[in-house]
Phi, psi and omega in degrees: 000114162292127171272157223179146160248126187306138180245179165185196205261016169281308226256352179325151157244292168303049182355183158260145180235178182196166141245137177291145173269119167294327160258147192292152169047010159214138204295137162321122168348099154071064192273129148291074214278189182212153203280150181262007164147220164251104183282112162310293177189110150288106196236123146303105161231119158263124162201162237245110171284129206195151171209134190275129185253141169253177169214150210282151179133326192222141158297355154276153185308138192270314192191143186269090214259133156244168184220042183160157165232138174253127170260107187228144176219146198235128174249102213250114165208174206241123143272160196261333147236175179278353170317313179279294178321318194300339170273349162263359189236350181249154202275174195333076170195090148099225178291131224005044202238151192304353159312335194241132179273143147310126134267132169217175230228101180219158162194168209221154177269136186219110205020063146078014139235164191305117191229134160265172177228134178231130161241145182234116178097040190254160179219121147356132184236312179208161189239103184220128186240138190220114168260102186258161191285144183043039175210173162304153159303128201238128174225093172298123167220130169244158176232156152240147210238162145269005190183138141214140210268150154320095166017168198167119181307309219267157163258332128087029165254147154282092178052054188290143165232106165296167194291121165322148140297116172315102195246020169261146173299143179290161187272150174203158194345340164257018171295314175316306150116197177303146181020056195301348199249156187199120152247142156064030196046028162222146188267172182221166174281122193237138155251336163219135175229149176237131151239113214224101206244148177238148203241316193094320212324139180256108182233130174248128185242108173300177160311118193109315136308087163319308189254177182278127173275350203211135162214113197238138149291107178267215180305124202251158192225159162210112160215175209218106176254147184219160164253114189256134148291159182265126193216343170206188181231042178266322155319312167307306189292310168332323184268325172298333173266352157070033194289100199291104198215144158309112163232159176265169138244114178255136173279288184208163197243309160007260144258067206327131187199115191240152178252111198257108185270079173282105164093057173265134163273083178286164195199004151193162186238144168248070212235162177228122149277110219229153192266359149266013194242155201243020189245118174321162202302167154206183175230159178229141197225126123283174196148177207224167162237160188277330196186134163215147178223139193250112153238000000 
């Protein structure tokens, strides 16, 4: 029988962190890494492309083949800047923007020693930032990777500076200041706003290729839904006329960090009158933009 110490996410020693990659899957010379927000909850999925073949004479699987390996990782966090987001929402061009691939970084005690994790090659796969009345800024980001290594005592980096622990407050709802969401340069009351941005990534591994040589952002979707107090009934009409309006989400005021929304279209409305409900009126609104930039 082995014996072993149970590990779990009370033993991370490393949070998760990242650096931009200058080559596509490879981490920089003496990387300087930066913390990726107040982390919640990180999932890991690998999985191993393969088809099982028979052959004739038996009923049994004659052989199991792979023919690749996928990497993907989903990051649940509260940020503390705008850094890390920007590689899911703004579109392709150049440093820090989803043009540029990632190495990050975590680690963990695996029966009471230190094992690191290197993902390589990640790119923004999809984005969703949600903001609710009395919580954090909540942010889902997944990536696809070109690698993520087997657990390791060793880390197999050159002179690396990990990220500090983070003692700054996370960013919320009141970061933003009053009425932070604006159509058409007029604000409104929101108790929730959602932006949920797709990168397209395309990832391809040719003949010959074990791991994905290419991970690119292609066609990019935006859409966006919010819950409003009902305060005029111009927003309705917008939405019925499918009316194509500017809008901001400002994030913080602070370090000023704005969500800029072109030609957003709602398309569709929600509202309920309920002869039980003790709550002022609201809406519920979806809909899609044409171009979004987080600056």
């Amino acid at each position: 029988m082995s014996v072993y110490i149970p590990t779990g996410e009370y033993y991370i020693r490393k949070i998760l962190q990242y650096v931009e990659e200058t080559t596509f899957a490879t981490t920089p010379t003496s990387p300087t890494f930066l913390p990726a927000g107040v982390v919640a909850d990180v999932t890991t999925t690998v999985t191993i492309p393969e088809t099982v073949y028979r052959q004739q004479g038996s009923r049994d699987p004659y052989r199991d083949v792979k023919f690749g390996e996928a990497y993907e990782l989903q990051c649940k966090y509260m940020p503390v800047d705008s850094t890390m987001m920007k590689y899911g929402v703004n579109l392709a061009a150049g440093t820090g923007t989803v043009g540029k691939s990632l190495s990050l970084l975590m680690s963990q005690d695996i029966n009471s020693t230190e094992n690191y994790v290197l993902i390589q090659g990640a790119r923004t796969n999809t984005i969703d930032i949600e903001i609710t009345e009395g919580g954090p800024i909540m942010v889902t980001q997944t990536f696809k990777a070109k690698n993520i290594t087997t657990p390791s005592t060793s880390h197999g980096l050159t002179t690396p500076t990990f990220a500090s622990t983070i003692n700054t407050a996370p960013w919320s709802n009141v970061n933003g200041g009053s009425q932070p969401f604006k159509i058409n340069s007029v604000g409104y009351d929101l108790s929730r706003f959602k932006m949920a941005v797709s990168t397209g990534l395309d990832t391809v591994q040719p003949i010959g290729e074990t791991l994905t040589k290419f991970i690119e952002p292609t066609l990019r979707t935006i859409t966006v839904d919010f819950d409003m107090y009902v305060q005029d009934t111009v927003t309705l009409a917008d939405t019925k006329s499918l009316t194509a309006r500017s809008a901001v989400y400002t994030l913080d005021t602070t370090a000023p960090t704005t969500i800029t929304m072109t030609n957003l279209q709602l398309n569709k409305y929600t509202s309920v009158d309920s002869a039980t409900s003790a709550n002022i009126k609201s809406a519920s609104f979806s809909g899609q933009c044409t171009s979004v930039v987080m600056t």
